[in-house]
GUTORZA-516635 format. One line per field, with one value per residue (C-alpha): residue number from 1; residue in one letter; chain; z, y, x. Coordinates in steps of 0.1 Angstrom, whole numbers, padded with zeros to 4 digits. Example, Ala and Ser with C-alpha at 12.3 -4.5 7.8 and 13.67 -1.06 7.14 Angstrom:
REM residues 2
n = c(1 | 2) .
res = c(A | S) .
chain = c(A | A) .
up = c(0078 | 0071) .
north = c(-0045 | -0011) .
east = c(0123 | 0137) .
REM end
This chain:
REM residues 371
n = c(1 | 2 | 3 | 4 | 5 | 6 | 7 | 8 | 9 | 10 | 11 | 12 | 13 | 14 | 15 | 16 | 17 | 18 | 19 | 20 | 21 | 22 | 23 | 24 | 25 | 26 | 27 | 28 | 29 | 30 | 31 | 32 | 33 | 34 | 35 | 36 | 37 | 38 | 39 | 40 | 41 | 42 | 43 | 44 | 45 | 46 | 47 | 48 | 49 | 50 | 51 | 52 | 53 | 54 | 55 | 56 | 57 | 58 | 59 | 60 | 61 | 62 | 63 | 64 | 65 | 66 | 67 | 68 | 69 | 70 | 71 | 72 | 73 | 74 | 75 | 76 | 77 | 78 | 79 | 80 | 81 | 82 | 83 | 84 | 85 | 86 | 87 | 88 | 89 | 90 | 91 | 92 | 93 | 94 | 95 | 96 | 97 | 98 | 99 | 100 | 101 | 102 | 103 | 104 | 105 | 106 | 107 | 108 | 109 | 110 | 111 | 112 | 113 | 114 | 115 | 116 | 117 | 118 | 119 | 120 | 121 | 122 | 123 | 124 | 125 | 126 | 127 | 128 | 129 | 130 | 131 | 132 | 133 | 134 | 135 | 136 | 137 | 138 | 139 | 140 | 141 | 142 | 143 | 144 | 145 | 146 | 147 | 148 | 149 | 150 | 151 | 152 | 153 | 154 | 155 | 156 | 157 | 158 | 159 | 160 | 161 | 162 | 163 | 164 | 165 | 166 | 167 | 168 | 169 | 170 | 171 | 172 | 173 | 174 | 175 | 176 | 177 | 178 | 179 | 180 | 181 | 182 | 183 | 184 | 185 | 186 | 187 | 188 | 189 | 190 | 191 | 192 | 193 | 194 | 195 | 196 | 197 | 198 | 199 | 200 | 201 | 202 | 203 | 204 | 205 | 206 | 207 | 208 | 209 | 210 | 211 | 212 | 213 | 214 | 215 | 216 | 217 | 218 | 219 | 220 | 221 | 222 | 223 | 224 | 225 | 226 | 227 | 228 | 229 | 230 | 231 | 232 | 233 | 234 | 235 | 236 | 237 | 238 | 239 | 240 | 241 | 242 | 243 | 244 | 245 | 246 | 247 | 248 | 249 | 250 | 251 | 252 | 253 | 254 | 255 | 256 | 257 | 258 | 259 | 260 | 261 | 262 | 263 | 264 | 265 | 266 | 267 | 268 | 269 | 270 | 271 | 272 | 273 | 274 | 275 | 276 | 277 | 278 | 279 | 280 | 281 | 282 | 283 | 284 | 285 | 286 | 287 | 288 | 289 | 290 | 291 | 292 | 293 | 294 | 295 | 296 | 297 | 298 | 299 | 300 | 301 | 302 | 303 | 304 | 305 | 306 | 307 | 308 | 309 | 310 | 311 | 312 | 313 | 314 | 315 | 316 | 317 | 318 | 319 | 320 | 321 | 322 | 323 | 324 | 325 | 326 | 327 | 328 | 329 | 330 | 331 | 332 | 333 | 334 | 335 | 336 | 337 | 338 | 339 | 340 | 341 | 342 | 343 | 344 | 345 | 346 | 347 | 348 | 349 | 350 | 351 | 352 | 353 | 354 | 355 | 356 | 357 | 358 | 359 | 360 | 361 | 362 | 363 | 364 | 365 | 366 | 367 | 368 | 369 | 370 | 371) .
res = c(X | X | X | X | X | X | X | X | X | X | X | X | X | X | X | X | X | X | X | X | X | X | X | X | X | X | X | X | X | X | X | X | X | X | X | X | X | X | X | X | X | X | X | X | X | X | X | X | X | X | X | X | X | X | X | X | X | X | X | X | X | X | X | X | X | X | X | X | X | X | X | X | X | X | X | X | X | X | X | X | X | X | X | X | X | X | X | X | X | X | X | X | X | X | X | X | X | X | X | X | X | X | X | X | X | X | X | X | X | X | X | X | X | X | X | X | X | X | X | X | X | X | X | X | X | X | X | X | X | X | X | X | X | X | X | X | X | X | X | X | X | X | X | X | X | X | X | X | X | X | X | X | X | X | X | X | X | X | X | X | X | X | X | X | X | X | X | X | X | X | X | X | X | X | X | X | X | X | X | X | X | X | X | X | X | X | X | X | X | X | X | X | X | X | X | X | X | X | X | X | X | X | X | X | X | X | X | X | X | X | X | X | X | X | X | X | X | X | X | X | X | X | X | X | X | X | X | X | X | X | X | X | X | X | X | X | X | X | X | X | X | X | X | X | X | X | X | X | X | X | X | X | X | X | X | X | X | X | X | X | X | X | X | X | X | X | X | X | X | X | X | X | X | X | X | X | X | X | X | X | X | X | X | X | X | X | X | X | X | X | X | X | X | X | X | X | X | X | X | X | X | X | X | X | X | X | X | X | X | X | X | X | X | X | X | X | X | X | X | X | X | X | X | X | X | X | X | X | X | X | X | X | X | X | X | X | X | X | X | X | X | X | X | X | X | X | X | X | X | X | X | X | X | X | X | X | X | X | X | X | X | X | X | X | X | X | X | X | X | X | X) .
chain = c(A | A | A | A | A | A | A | A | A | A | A | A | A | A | A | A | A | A | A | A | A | A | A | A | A | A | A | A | A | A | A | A | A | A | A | A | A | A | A | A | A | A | A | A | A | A | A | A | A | A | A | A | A | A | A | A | A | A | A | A | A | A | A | A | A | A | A | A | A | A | A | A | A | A | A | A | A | A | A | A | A | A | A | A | A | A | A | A | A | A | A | A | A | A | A | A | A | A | A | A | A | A | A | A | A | A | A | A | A | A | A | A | A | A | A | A | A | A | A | A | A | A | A | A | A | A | A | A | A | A | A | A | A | A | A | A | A | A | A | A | A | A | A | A | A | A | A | A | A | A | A | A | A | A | A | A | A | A | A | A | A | A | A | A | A | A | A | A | A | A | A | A | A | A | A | A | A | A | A | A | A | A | A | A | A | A | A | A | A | A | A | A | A | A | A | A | A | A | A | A | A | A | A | A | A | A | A | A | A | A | A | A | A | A | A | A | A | A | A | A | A | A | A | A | A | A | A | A | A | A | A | A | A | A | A | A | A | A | A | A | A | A | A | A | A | A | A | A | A | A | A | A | A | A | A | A | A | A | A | A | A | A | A | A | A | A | A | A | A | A | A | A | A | A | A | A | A | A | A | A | A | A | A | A | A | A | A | A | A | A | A | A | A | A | A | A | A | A | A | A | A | A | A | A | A | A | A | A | A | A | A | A | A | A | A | A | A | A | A | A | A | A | A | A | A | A | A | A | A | A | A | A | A | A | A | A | A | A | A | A | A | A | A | A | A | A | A | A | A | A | A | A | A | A | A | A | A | A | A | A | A | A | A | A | A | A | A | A | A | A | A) .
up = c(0067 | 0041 | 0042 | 0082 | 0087 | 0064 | 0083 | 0111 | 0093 | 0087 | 0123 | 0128 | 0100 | 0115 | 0151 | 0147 | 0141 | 0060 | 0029 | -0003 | -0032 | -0057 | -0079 | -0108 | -0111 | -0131 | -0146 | -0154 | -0160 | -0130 | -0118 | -0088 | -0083 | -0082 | -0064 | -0034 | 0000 | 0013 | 0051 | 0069 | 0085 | 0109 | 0098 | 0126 | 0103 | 0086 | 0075 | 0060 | 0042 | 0008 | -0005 | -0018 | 0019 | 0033 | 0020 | 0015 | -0012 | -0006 | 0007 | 0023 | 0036 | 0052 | 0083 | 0083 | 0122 | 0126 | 0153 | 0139 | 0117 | 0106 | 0087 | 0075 | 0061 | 0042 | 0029 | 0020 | -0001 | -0022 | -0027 | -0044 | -0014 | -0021 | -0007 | 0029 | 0051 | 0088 | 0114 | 0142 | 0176 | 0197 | 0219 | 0215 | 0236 | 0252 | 0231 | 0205 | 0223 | 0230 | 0190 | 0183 | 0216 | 0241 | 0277 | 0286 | 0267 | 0238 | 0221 | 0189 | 0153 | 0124 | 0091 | 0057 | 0029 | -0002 | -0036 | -0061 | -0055 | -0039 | -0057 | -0053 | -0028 | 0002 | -0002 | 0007 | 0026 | 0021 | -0015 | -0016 | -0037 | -0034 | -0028 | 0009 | 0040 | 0075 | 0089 | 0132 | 0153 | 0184 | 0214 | 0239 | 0243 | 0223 | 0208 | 0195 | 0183 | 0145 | 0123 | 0104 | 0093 | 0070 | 0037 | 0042 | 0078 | 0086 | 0079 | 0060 | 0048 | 0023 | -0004 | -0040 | -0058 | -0094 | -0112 | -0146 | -0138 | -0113 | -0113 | -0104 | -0080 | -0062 | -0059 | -0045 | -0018 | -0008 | -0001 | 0014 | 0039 | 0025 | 0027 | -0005 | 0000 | -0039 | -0074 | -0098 | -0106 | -0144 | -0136 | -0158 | -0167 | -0178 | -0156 | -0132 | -0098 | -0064 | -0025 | -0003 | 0037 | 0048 | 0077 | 0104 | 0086 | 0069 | 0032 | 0004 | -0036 | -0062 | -0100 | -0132 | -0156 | -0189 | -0206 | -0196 | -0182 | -0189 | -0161 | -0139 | -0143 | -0114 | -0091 | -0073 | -0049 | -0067 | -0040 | -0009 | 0000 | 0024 | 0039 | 0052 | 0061 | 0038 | 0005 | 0021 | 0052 | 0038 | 0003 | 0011 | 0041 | 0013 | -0011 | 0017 | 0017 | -0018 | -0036 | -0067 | -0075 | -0109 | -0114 | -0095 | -0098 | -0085 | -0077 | -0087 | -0081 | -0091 | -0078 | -0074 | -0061 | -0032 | -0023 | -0015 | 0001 | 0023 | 0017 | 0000 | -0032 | -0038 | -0025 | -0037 | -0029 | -0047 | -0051 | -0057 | -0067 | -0057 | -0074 | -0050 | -0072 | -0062 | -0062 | -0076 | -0047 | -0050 | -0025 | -0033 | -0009 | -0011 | 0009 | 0013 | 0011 | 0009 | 0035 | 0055 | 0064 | 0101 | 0133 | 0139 | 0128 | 0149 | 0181 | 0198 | 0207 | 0171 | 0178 | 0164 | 0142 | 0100 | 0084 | 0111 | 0095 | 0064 | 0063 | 0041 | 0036 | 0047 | 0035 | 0062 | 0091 | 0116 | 0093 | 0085 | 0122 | 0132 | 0095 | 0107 | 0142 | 0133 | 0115 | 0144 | 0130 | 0159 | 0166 | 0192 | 0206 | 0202 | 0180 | 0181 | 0176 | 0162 | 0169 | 0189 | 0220 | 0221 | 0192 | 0168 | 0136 | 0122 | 0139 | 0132 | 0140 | 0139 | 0131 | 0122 | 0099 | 0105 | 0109 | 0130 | 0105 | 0110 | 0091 | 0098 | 0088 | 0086 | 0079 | 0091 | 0127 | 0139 | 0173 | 0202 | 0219 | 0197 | 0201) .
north = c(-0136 | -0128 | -0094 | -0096 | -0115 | -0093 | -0066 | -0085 | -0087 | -0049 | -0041 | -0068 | -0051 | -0013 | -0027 | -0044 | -0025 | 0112 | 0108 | 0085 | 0091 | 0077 | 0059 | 0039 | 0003 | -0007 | -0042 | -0066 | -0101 | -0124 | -0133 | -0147 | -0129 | -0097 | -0106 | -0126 | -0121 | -0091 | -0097 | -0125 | -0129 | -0157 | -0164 | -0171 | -0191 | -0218 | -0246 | -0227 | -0240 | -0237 | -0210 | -0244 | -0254 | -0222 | -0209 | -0171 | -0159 | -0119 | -0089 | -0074 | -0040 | -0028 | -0004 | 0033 | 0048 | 0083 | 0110 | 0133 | 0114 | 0142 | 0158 | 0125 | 0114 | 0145 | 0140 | 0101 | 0112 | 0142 | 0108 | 0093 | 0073 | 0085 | 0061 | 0043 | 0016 | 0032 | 0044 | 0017 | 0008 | 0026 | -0008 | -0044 | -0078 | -0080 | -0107 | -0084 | -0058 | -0085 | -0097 | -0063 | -0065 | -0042 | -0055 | -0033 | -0023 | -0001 | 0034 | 0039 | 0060 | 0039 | 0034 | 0016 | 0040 | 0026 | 0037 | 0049 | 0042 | 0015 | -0010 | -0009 | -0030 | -0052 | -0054 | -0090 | -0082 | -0118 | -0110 | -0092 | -0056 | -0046 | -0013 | -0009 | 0009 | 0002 | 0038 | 0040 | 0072 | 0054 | 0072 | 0048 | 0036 | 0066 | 0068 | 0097 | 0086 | 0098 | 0069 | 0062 | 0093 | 0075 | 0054 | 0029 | 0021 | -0015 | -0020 | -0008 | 0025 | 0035 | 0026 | 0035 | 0047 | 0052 | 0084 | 0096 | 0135 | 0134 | 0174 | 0181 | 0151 | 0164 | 0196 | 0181 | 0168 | 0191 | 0216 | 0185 | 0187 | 0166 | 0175 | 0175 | 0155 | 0150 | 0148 | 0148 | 0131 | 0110 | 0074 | 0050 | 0031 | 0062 | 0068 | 0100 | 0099 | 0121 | 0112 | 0129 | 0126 | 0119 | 0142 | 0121 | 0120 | 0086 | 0085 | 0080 | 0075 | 0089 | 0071 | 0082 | 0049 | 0062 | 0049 | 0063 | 0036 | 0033 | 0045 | 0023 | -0001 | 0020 | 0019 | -0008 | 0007 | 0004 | -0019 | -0015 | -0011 | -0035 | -0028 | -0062 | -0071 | -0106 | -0115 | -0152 | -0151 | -0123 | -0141 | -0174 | -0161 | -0138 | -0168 | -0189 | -0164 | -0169 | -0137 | -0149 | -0125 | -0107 | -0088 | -0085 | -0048 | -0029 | 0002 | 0033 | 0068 | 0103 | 0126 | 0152 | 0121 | 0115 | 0151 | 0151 | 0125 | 0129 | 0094 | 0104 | 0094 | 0052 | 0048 | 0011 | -0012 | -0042 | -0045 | -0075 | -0073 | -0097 | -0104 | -0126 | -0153 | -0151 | -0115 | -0094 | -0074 | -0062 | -0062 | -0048 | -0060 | -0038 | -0047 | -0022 | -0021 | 0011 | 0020 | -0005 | -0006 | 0014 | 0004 | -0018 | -0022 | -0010 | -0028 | -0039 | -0023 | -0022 | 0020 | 0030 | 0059 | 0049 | 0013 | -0012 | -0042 | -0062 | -0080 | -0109 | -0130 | -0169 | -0195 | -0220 | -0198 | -0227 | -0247 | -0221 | -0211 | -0247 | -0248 | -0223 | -0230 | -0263 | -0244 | -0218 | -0185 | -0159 | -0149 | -0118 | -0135 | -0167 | -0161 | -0139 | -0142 | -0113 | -0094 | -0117 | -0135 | -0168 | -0168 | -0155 | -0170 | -0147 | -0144 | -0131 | -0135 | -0116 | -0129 | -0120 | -0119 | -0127 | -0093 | -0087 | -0066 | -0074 | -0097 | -0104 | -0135 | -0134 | -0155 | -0178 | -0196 | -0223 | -0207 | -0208 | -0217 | -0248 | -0262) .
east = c(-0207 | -0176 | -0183 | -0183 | -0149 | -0136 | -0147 | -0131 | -0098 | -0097 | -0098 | -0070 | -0046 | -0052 | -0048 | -0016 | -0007 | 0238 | 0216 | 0220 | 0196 | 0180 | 0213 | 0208 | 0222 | 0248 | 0238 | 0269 | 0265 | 0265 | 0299 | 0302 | 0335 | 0318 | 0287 | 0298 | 0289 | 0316 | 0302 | 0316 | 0280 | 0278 | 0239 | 0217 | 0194 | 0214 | 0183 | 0153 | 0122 | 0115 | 0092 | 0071 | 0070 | 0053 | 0015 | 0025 | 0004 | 0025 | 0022 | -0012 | 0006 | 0033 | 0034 | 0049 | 0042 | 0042 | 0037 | 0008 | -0018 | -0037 | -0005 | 0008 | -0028 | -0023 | 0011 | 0002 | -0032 | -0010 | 0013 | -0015 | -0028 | -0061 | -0087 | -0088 | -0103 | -0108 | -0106 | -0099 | -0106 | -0076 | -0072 | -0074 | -0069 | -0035 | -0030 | -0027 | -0007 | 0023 | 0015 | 0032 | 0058 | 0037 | 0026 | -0003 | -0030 | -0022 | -0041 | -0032 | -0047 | -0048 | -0059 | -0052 | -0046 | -0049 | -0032 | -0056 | -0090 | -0110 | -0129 | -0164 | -0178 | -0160 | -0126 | -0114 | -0080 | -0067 | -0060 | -0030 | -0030 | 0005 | -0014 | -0022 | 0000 | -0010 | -0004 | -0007 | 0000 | 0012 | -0011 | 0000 | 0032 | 0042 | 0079 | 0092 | 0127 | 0132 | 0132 | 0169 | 0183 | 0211 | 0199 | 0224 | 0206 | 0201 | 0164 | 0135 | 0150 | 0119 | 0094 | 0094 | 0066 | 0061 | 0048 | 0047 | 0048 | 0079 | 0081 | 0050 | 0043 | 0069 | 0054 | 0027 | 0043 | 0063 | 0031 | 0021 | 0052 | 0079 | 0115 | 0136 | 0168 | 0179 | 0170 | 0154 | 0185 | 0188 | 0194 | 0220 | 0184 | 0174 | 0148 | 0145 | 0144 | 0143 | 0142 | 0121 | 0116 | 0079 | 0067 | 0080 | 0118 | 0110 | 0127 | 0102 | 0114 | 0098 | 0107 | 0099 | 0108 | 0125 | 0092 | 0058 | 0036 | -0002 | -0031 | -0032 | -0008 | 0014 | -0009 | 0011 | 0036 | 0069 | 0093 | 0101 | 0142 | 0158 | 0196 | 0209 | 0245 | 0252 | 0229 | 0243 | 0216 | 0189 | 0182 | 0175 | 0155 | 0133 | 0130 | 0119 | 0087 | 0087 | 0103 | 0127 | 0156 | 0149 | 0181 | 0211 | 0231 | 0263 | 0255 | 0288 | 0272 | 0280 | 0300 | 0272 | 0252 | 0271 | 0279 | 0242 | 0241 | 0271 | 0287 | 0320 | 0337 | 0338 | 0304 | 0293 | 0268 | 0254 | 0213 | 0191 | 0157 | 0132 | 0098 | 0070 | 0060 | 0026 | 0015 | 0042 | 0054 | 0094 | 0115 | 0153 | 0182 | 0212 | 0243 | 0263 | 0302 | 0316 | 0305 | 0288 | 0257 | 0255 | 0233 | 0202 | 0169 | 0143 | 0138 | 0106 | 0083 | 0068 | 0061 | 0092 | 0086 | 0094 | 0088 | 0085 | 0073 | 0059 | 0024 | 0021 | -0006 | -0007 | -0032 | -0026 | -0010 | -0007 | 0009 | 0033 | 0045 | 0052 | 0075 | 0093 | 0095 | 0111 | 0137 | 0148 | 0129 | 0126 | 0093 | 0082 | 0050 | 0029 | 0004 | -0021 | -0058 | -0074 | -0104 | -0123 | -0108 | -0113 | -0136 | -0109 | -0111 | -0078 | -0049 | -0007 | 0024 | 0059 | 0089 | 0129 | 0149 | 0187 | 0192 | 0160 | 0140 | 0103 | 0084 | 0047 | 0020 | -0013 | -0042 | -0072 | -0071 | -0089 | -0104 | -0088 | -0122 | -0128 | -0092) .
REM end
């Protein structure tokens, strides 16, 4: 029966389903002087939970969409996505279609790819990896809108991954179809670095840490990069689902740097990097302040082309969406019970952030049926 729900879960995950590189952080001591919100950001989410008051035990995958699977499976596995649970049913309930912001029944191509290799045996998707990407090609609704073409975009601007053989992993990918944007470029930390574009346009880092790391112990993907306008509403919102801040960083960039990337001289933005307390995963805030950050994340539908959303695992779901209910959290849909009507024993929900990047919980339900 394990093996079966988990089974159950898997189709759940898949069904849901001007350029800055890669700059290296100047660390000062904190001073609140120099690290204090620069946006004026009236946050829409003043009273928040603490992280001891929700059940999120971290991240299960995040989503990447893109527009021809086929080429972008290919891309991902020269990445080092090598291993994947899938193919999916195209459709679902509606239920599950308004879950992710669509009215009608959807069609969609998806799979989890999974860094490195799989474990032998069933993989129980409720114990987060920090390894997984839920990768759709939207058949129905279909969007083809590139996703952001600037790194200092509001929203999920890309993931980082870890490699000990930058040169030729980037070799890899570009035979794979990636677009060189910069780099390798030598970091302050010491570490070497390059940004490449996915297939699809989405911005994908590649780090080489000054110190080699042993076989397996990257096989984690590296953080993912958040743009937000005010530390003030985004970090208490992110420690709320239980990530603790391990370093906090102002970032001053190169000359040659920024001629790459097309920002100008006096680019700055400050960086904070959160570490889940449960699981691991990283998530790095930068707000930005020469220049701003620039537009919106993506809006619903969740089709958009690029990083739409991030899955994290909840061990009492039901608890967790009244919690933040009670404290105004925005969310797209009422829950949704996943993959069996109203015999559903999983279900998830999406919710916003104060700047309405997507955020997603899932875990066990009590049916619907037996309610």
């Amino acid at each position: 029966m394990i093996f079966l729900k988990t089974i159950r879960l898997v189709l759940f995950l898949c069904a849901v389903g001007s350029l800055f590189a890669c700059v290296g952080d100047k660390k000062t001591p904190l001073d609140s002087k120099v690290y204090s919100s620069t946006a004026d950001a009236d946050c829409p989410l003043g009273d928040l939970p603490s992280a001891d008051e929700l059940n999120i035990t971290g991240l299960i995958h995040f989503n990447i969409n893109v527009r021809d699977y086929s080429r972008s499976r290919d891309f991902y596995r020269a990445a080092g996505f090598t291993d994947q649970i899938g193919p999916f049913p195209e459709t679902n309930t509606i239920e599950v279609s308004k879950g992710v912001g669509i009215d009608k029944l959807y069609r969609m191509h998806a799979e989890l790819i999974h860094l490195g290799s799989l474990p032998d045996g069933p993989v129980d998707l409720t114990v987060p990896t920090g390894r997984l990407i839920d990768l759709i090609d939207w058949k129905d609704p279909e969007r083809l809108e590139p996703p952001y073409s600037a790194i200092n975009h509001l929203g999920i601007t890309y993931f980082s991954l870890k490699t000990n053989e930058l040169d030729d992993h980037l070799s890899r990918l570009i035979d794979a179809g990636a677009t060189m944007v910069v780099g390798p470029v030598r970091e302050t930390s010491g570490d070497r670095a390059a940004m490449i574009r996915d297939p699809d346009g989405t911005f994908v880092k590649l780090r080489q840490p000054a110190v080699s790391f042993s076989q397996g112990a990257g096989d984690r993907i590296d953080y993912l990069n958040l743009n937000v306008r005010s530390f003030d509403c985004s970090q208490p919102f992110y420690e709320m689902l239980g990530l603790e801040v391990q370093n906090i960083s102002q970032s001053e960039d190169g000359a040659e740097l920024l001629q790459a990337m097309g920002l100008g001289m006096g680019t700055e933005k400050l960086g904070r990097m959160m570490r889940h307390k449960v699981d691991g995963f990283r998530v790095k805030l930068n707000q930005w302040v020469r220049p701003t950050a620039v537009g919106e994340p993506y809006p619903p539908p969740l089709t958009h082309l690029g990083i739409q959303r991030i899955n994290c695992a909840s061990s009492d779901l039901e608890s967790d969406i009244e919690t933040l209910k009670r404290h105004g959290v925005n969310f797209i849909s009422p829950i949704a019970p996943c993959c069996e009507g109203d015999a559903s024993t999983f279900g998830f929900i999406i919710f916003e952030d104060p700047d309405g990047i997507y955020n997603q919980m899932l875990g066990v339900i009590t049916p619907p049926n037996q309610k």
